[in-house]
PAZAPA-4460 file (N, C-alpha, C; in steps of 0.05 Angstrom, whole numbers, plus 32768, in hexadecimal, padded with zeros to 4 digits):
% residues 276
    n_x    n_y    n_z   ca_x   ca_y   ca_z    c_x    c_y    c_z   seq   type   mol
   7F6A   7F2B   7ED6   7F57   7F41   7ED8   7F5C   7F4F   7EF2     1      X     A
   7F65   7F64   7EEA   7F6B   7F70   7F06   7F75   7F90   7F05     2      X     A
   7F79   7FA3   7F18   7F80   7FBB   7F15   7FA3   7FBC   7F14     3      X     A
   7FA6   7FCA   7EF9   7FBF   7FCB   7EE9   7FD5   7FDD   7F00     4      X     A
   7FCA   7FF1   7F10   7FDE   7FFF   7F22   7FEA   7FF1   7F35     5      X     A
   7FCD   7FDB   7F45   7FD7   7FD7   7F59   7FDD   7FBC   7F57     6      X     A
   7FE5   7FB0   7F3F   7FF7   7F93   7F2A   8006   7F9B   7F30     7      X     A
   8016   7FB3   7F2F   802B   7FBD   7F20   8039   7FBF   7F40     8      X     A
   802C   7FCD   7F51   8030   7FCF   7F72   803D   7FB6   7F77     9      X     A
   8032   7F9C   7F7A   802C   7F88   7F86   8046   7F7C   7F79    10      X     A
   804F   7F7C   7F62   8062   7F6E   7F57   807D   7F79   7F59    11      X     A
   8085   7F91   7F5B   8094   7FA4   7F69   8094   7F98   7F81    12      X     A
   8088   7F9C   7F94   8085   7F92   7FB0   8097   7F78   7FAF    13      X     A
   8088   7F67   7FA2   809A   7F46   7F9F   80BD   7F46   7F99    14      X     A
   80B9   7F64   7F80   80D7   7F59   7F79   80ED   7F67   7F91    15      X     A
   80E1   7F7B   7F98   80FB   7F8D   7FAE   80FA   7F79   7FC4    16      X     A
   80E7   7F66   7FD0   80E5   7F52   7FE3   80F5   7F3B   7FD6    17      X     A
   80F6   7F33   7FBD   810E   7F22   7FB4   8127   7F2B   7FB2    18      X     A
   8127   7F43   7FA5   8144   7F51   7FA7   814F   7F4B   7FCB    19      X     A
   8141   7F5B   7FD3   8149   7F58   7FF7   8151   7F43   8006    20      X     A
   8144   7F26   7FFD   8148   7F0A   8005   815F   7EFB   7FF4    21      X     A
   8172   7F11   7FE3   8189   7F07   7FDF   819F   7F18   7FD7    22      X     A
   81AE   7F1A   7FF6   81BB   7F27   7FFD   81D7   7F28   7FEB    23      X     A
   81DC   7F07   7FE7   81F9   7F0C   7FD6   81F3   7F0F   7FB5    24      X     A
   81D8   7F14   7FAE   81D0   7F14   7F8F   81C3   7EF7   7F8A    25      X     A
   81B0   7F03   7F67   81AC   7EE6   7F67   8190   7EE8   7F56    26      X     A
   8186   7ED9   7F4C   8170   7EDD   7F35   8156   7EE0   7F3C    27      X     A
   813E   7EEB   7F3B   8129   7EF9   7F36   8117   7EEF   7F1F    28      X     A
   810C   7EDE   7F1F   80F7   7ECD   7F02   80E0   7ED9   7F0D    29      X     A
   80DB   7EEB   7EF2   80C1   7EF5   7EF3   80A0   7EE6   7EDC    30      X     A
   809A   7EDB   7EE0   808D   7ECA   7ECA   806B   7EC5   7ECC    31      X     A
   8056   7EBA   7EB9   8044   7EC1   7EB7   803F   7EA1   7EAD    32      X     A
   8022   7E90   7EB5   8013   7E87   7EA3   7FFD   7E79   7EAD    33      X     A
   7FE7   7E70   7E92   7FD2   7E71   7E96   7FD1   7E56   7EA4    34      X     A
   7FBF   7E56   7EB8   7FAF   7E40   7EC2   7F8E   7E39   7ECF    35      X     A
   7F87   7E25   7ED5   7F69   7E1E   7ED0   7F60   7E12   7EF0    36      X     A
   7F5A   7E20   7F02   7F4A   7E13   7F13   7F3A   7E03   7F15    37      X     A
   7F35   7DE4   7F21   7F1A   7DDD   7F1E   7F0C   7DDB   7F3E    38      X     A
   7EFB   7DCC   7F38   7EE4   7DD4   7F57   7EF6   7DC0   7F66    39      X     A
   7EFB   7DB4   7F61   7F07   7D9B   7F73   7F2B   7D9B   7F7E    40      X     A
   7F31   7DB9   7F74   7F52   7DC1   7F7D   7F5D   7DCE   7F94    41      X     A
   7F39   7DDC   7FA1   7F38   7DE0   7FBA   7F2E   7DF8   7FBD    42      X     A
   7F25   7E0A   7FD3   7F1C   7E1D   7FD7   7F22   7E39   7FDA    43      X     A
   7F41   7E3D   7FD3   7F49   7E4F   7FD3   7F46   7E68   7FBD    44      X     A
   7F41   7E56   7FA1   7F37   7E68   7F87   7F20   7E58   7F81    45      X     A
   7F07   7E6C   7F79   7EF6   7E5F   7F64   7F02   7E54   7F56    46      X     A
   7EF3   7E3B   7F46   7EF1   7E36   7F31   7EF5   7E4C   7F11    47      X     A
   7F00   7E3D   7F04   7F08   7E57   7EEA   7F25   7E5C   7EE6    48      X     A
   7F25   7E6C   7ECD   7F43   7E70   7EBD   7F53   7E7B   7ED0    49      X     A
   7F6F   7E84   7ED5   7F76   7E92   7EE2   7F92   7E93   7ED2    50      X     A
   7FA2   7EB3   7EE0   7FBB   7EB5   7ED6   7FCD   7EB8   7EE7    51      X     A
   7FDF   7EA9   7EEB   7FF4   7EA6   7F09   800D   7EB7   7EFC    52      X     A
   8006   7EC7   7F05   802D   7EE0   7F08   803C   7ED1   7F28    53      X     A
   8053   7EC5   7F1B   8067   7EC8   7F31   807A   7ED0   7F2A    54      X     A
   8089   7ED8   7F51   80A2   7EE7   7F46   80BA   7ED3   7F5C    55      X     A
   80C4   7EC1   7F55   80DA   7EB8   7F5E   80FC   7EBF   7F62    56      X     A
   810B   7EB8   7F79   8124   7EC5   7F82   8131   7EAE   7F8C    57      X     A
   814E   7EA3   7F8A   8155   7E94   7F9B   8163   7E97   7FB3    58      X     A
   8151   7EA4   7FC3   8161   7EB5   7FD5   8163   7EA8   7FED    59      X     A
   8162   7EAF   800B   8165   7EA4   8018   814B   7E91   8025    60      X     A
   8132   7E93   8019   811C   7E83   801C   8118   7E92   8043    61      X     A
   8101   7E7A   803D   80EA   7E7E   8063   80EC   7E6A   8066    62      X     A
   80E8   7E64   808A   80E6   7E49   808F   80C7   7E45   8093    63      X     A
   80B6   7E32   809A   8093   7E2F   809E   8090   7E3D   80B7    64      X     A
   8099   7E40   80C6   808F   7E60   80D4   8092   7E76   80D3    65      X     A
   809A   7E86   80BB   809E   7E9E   80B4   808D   7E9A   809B    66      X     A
   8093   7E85   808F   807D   7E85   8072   8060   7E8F   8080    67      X     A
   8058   7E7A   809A   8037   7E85   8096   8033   7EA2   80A4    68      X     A
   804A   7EAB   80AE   8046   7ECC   80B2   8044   7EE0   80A1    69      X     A
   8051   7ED9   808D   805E   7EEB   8078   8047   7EFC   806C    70      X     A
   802F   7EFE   8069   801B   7F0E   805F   800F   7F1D   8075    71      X     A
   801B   7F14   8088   7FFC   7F28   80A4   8013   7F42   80A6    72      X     A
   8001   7F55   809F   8005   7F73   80A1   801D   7F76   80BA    73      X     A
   8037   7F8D   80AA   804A   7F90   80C1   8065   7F72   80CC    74      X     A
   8052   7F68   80C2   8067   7F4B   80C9   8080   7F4F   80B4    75      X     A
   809A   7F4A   80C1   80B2   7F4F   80A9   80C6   7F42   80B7    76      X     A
   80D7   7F46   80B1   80EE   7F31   80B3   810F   7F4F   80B0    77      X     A
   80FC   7F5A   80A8   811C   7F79   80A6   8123   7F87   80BB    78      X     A
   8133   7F97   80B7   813D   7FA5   80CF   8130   7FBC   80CD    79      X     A
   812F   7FC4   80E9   811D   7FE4   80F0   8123   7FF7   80D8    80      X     A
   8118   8003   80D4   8120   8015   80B5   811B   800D   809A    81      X     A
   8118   7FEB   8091   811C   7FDF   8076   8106   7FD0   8072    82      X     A
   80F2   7FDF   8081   80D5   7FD2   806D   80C4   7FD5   8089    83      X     A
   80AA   7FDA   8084   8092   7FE1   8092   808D   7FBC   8090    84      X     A
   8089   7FAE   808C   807C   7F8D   8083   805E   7F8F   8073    85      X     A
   805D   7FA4   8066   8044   7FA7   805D   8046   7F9D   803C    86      X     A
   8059   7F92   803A   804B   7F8F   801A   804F   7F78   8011    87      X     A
   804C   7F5F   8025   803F   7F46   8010   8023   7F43   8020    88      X     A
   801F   7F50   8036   8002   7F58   803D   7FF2   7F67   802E    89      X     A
   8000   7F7B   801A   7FF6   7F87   800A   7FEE   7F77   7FEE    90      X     A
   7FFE   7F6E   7FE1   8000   7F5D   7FCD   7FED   7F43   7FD1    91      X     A
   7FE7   7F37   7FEF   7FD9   7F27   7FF9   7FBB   7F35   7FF0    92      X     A
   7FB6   7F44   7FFD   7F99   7F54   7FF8   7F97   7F5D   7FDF    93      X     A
   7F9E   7F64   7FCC   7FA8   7F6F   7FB3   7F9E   7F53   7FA2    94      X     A
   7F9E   7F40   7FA9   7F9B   7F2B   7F9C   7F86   7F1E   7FA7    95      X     A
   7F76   7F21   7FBD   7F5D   7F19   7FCB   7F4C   7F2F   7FB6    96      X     A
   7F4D   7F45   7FBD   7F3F   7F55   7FAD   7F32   7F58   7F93    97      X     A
   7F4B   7F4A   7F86   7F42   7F4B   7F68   7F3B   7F2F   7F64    98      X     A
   7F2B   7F21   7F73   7F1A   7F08   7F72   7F3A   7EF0   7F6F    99      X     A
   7F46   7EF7   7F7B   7F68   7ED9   7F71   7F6B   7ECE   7F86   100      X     A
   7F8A   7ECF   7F8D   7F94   7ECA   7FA8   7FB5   7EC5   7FA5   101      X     A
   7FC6   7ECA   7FC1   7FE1   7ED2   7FBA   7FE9   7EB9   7FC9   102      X     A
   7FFD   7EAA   7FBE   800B   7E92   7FC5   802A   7E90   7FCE   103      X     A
   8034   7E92   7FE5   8050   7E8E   7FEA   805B   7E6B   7FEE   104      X     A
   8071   7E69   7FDA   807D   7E4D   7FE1   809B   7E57   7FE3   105      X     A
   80A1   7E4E   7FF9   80C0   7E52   8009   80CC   7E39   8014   106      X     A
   80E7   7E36   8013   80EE   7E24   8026   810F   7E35   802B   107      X     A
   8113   7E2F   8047   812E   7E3F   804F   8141   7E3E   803B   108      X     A
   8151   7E4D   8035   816A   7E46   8025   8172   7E3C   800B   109      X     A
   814E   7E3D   8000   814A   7E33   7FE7   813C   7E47   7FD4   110      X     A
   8128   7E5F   7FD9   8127   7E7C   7FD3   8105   7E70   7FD2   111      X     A
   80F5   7E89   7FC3   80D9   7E8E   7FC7   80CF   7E93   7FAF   112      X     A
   80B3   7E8A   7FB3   80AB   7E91   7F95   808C   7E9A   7F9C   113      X     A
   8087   7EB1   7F99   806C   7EBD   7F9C   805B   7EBC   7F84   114      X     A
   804A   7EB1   7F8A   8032   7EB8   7F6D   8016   7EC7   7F70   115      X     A
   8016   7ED1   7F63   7FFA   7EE0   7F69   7FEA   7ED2   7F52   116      X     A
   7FCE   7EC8   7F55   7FBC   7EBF   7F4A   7FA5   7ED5   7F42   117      X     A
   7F9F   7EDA   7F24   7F89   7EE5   7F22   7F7F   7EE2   7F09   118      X     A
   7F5C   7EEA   7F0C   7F4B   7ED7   7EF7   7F59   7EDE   7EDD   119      X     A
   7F53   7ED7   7ECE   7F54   7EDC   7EB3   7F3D   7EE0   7E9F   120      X     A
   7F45   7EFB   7E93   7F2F   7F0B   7E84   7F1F   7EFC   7E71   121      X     A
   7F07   7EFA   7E73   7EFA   7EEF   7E60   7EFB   7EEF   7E41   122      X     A
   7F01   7F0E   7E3B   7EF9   7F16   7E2C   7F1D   7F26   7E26   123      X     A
   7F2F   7F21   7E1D   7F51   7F29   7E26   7F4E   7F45   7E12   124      X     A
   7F3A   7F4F   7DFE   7F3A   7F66   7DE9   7F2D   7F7A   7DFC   125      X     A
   7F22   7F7A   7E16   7F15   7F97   7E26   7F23   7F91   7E35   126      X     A
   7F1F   7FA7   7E45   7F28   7FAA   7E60   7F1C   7F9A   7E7B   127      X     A
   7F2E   7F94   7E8C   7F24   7F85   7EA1   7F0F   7F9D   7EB4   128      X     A
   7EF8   7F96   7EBB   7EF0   7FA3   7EC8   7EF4   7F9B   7EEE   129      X     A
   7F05   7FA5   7EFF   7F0E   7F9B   7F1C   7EF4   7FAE   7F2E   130      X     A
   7EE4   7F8F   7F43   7ED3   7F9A   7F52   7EDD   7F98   7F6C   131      X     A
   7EDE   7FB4   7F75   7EF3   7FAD   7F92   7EDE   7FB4   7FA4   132      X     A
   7EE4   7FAE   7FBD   7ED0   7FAC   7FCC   7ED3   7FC6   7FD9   133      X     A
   7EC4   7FD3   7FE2   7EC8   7FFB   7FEA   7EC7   7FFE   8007   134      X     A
   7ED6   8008   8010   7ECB   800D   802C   7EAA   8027   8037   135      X     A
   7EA6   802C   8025   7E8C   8039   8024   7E91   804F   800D   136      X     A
   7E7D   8061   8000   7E75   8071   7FF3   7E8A   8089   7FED   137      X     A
   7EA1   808F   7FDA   7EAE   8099   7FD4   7EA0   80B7   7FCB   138      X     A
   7E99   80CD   7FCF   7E94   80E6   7FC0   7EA7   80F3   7FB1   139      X     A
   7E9A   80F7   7FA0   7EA6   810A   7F83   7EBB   811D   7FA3   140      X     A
   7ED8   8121   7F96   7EE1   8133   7F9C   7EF3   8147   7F8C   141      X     A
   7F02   8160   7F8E   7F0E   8167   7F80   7F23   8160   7F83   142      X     A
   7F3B   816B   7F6C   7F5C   8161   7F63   7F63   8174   7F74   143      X     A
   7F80   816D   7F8D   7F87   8176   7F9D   7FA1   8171   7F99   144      X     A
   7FB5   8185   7FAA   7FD5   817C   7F9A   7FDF   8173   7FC3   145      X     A
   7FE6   8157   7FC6   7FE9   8151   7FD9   800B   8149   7FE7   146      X     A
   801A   8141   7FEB   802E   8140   7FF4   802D   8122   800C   147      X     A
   8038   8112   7FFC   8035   80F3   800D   8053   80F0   8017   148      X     A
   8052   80EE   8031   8070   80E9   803F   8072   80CB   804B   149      X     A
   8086   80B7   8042   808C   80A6   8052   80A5   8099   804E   150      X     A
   80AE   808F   8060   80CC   8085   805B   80D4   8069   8059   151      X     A
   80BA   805E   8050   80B8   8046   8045   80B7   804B   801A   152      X     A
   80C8   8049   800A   80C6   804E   7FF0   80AD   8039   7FEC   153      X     A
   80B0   8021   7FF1   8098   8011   7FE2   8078   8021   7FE9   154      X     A
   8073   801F   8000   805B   8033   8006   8058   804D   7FFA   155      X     A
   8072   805B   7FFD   8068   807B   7FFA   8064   8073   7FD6   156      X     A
   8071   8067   7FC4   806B   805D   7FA8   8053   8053   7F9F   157      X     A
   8044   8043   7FAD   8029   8042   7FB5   8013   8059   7FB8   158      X     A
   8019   8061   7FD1   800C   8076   7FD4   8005   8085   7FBE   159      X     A
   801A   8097   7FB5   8020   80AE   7F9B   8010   809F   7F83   160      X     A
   801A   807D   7F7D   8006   8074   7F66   7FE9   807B   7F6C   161      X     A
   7FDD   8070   7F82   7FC0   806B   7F8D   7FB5   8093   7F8C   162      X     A
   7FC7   80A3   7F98   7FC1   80B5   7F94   7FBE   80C7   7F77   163      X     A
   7FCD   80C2   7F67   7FC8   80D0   7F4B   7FB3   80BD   7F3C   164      X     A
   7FB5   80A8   7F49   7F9A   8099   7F36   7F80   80AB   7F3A   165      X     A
   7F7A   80AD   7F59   7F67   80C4   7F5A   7F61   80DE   7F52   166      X     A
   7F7C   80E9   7F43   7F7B   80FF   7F39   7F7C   8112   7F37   167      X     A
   7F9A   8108   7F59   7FA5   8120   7F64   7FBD   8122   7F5D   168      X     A
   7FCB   813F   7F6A   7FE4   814C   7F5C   7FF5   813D   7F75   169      X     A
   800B   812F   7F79   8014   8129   7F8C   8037   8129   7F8A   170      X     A
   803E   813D   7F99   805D   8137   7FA6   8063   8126   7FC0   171      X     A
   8080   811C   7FB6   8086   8104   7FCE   8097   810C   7FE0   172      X     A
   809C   8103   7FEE   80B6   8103   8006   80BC   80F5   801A   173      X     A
   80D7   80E9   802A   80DE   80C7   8032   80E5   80D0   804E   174      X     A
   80D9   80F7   8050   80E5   80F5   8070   80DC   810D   8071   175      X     A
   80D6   8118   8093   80C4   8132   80A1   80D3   8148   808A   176      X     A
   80F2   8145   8091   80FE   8156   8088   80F9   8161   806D   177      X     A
   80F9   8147   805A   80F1   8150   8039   80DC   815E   8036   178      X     A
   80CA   814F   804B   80AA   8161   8048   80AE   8184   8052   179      X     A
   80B4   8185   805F   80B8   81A1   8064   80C1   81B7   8050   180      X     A
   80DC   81AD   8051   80E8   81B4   8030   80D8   81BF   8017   181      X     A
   80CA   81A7   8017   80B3   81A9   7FFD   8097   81C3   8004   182      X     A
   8094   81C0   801D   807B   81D1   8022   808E   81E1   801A   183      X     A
   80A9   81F1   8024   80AE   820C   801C   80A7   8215   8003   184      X     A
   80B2   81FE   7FED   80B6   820A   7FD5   80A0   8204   7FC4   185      X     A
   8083   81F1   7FD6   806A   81F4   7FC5   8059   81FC   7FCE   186      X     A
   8048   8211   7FC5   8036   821E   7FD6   8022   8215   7FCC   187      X     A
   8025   8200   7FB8   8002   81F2   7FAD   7FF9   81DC   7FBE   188      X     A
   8008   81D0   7FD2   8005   81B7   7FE6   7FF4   81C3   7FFA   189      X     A
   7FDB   81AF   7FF2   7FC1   81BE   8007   7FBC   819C   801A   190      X     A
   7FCA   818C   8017   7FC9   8178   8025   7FDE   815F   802B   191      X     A
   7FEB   815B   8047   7FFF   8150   8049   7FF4   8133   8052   192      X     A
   7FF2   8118   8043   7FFA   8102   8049   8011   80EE   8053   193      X     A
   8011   80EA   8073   8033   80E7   807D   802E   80CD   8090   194      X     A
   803A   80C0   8088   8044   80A6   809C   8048   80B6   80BB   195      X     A
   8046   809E   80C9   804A   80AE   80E6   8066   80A0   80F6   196      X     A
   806D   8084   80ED   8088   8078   80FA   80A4   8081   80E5   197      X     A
   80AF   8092   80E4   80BF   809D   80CF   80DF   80A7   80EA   198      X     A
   80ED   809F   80E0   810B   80A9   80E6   8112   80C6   80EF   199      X     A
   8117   80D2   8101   811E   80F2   8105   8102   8101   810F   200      X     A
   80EF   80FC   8103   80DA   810A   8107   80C3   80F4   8100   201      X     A
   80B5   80F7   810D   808E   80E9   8110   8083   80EF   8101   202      X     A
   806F   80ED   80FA   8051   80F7   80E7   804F   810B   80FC   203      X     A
   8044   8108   8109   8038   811E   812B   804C   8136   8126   204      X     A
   8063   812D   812C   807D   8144   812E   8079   815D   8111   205      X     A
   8078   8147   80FC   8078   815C   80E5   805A   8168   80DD   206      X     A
   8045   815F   80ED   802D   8167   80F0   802B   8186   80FA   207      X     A
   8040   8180   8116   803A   8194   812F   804B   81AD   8115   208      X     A
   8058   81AA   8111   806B   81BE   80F9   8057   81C7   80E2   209      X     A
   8046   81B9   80D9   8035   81BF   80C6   8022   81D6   80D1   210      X     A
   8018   81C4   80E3   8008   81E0   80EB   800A   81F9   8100   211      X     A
   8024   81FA   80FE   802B   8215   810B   803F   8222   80F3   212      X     A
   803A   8216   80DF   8051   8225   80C6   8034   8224   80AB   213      X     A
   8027   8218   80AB   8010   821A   8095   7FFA   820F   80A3   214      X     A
   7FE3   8229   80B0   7FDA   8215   80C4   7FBB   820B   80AE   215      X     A
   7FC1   8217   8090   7FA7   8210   807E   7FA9   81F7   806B   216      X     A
   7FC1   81E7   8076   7FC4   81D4   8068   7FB9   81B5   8076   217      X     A
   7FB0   81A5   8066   7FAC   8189   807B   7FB8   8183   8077   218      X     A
   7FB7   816E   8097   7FD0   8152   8099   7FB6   8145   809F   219      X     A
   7FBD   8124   8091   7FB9   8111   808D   7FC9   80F3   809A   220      X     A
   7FCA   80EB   80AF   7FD9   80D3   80B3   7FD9   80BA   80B5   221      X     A
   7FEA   80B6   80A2   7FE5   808C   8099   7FF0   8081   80AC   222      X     A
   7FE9   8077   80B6   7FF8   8063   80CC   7FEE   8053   80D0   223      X     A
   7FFE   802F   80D7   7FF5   801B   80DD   7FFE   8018   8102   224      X     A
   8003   8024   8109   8010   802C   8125   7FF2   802F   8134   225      X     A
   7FED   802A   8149   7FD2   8034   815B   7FDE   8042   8170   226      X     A
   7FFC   803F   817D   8002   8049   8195   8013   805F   818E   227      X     A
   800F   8075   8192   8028   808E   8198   802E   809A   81AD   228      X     A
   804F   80A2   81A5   8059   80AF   81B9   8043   80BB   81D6   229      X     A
   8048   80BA   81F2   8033   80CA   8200   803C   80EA   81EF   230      X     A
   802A   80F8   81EB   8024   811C   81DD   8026   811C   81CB   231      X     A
   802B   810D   81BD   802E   8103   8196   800A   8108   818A   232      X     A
   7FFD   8101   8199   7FE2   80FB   8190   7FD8   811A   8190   233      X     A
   7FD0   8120   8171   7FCF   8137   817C   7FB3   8145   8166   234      X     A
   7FA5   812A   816A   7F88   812A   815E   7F86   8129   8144   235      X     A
   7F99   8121   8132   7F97   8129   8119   7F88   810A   8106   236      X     A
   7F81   811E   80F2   7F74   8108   80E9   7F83   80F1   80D5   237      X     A
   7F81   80D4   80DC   7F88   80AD   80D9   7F7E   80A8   80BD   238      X     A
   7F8E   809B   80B1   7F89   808A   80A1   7F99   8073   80A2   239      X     A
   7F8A   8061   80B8   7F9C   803C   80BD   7FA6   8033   809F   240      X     A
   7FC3   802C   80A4   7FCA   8017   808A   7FC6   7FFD   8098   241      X     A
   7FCA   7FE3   8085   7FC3   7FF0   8067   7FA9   7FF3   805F   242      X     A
   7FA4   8003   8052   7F88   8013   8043   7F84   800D   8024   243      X     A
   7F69   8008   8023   7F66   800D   8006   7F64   801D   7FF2   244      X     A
   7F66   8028   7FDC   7F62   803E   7FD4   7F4B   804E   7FD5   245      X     A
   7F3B   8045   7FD4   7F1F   8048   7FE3   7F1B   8056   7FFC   246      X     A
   7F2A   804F   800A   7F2A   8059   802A   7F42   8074   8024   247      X     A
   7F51   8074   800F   7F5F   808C   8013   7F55   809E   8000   248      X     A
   7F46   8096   7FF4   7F28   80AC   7FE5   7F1D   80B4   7FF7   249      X     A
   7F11   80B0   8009   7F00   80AF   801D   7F08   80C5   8032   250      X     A
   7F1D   80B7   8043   7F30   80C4   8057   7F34   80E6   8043   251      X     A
   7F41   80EC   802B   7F3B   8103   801E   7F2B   8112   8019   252      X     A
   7F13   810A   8019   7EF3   8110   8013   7EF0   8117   802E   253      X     A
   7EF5   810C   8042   7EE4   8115   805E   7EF4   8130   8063   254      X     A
   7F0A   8126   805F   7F20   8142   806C   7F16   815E   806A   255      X     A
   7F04   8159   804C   7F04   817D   8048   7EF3   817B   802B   256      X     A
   7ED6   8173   8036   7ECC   816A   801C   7EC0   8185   800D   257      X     A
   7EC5   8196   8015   7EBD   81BA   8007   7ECF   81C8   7FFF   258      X     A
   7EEA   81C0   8004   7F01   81D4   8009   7F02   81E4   801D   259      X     A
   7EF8   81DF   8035   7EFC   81F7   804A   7F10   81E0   805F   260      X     A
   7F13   81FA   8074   7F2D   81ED   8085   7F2E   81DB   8098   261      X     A
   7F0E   81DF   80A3   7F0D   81D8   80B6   7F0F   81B6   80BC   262      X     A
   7F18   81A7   80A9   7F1F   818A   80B5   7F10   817B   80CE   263      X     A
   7F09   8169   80C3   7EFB   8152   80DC   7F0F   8142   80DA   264      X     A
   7F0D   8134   80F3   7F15   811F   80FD   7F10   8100   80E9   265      X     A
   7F22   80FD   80E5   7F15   80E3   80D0   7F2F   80D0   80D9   266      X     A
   7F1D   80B6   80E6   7F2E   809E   80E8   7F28   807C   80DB   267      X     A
   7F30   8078   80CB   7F27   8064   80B7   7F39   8049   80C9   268      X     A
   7F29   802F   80CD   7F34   801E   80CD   7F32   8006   80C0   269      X     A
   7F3F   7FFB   80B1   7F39   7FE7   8095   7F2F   7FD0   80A4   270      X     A
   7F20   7FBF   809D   7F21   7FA6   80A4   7F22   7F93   8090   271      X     A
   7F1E   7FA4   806F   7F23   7F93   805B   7F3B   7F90   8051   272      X     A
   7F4B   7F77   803B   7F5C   7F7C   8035   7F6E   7F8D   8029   273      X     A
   7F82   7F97   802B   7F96   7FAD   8021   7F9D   7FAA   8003   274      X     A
   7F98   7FC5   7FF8   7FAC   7FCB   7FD8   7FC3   7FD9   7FE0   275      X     A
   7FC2   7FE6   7FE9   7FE3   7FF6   7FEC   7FF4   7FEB   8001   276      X     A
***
């Protein structure tokens, strides 16, 4: 029982993190089945049915001090450029959320096997109904055609899902440069969503460009970063990753809840767990 987009996120996430942890090649078991909690198996799941998706690799495995890091936001093991560490923190919350919980078993040199735990539908002929917890009161907004930049693919793929779920028009791009590009040749982009730690150019940098080249467009910036450049800061309005979709409803709604230009300041900081 759980939301089908951000399943689909979370398991993606697992397998490019298995692909990655085996460098000379090597197999990927993706598999499913039912199991039964009882009260006395411990406190990590209620009691009740559940359905364990794991995704196994025999790659180069963790040793027990990288295993118990491996979900806290940002924590990674790659090189500068090849992953933000945000997505078994994501997949971690992703699975708190939908009432489960996400399980890593590793040992060095022997590969990993992630499972995500979640209930199972009572009723398997309707639809699961997923109660996520909100960061406050979402308002009706209108369909906006937005432009999400980041040079992380797993995130900005995220993003774009979480965004058209809401029922917006959204183009992508993996760097300042692409974004630019794209404003030329779309003049329907009335809002730019952009990472701020990106290669060549900042969020800030392609901000300061935005609004001296379209100064009626918003910028929007996701960042899990708190410190910038000294003159980088240049008031614009935050959305902390990772965020829930909720919070990036929200963060949209505040920006410009009439259609006029004038933009507030809107800085969201999650303290619940992450879907994207």
């Amino acid at each position: 029982m759980a939301d089908a987009n951000q399943l689909e996120m979370a398991v993606l996430n697992l397998a490019v993190n298995a692909r990655d942890a085996m460098e000379d090649g090597g197999e990927i078991i993706v598999s499913a089945r039912q199991e039964s909690v009882a009260a006395q198996d411990g406190a990590v799941l209620k009691p009740g049915a559940y359905v364990c998706l794991s995704v196994r690799d025999d790659g180069a495995g963790m040793d027990k001090e990288t295993l118990q890091k491996a979900t806290e936001p940002f924590f990674t093991t790659k090189g500068v450029g090849k992953g933000t560490g945000l997505g078994l923190s994501m997949v971690h919350g992703f699975a708190e959320q939908s009432g489960g919980a996400f399980v890593l078993h590793s040992q060095k040199g022997r590969g990993t096997t992630a499972e995500i735990w979640l209930p199972a539908a009572k009723d398997p002929t309707q639809p699961a109904t997923l109660r996520l917890a909100q960061s406050g009161p979402v308002q009706p907004q209108r369909s906006r055609t937005i432009l999400a930049v980041d040079d992380d693919a797993l995130v900005l793929m995220n993003t774009v899902a979480m965004l058209e779920d809401l029922g917006h028009s959204v183009f992508e791009a993996y760097s300042g440069k692409e974004a630019l590009e794209l404003l030329r040749q779309e003049d329907s982009i009335d809002l730019v969503i952009t990472d701020q730690a990106m290669p060549q150019m900042s969020g800030t940098q392609l901000a300061k460009i935005i609004r001296q080249q379209w100064p009626s467009k918003s910028v929007l910036l996701a960042t899990g970063y708190s410190d910038f450049v000294p003159g980088e800061d240049i008031n614009l309005p935050r959305l902390t990753k990772p965020y829930l979709q909720s919070d990036l409803a929200a963060a949209i709604a505040r920006l410009n809840p009439r259609g006029k230009s004038d933009d507030k300041v809107v800085s969201i900081t999650n303290s619940e767990r992450p879907l994207n």
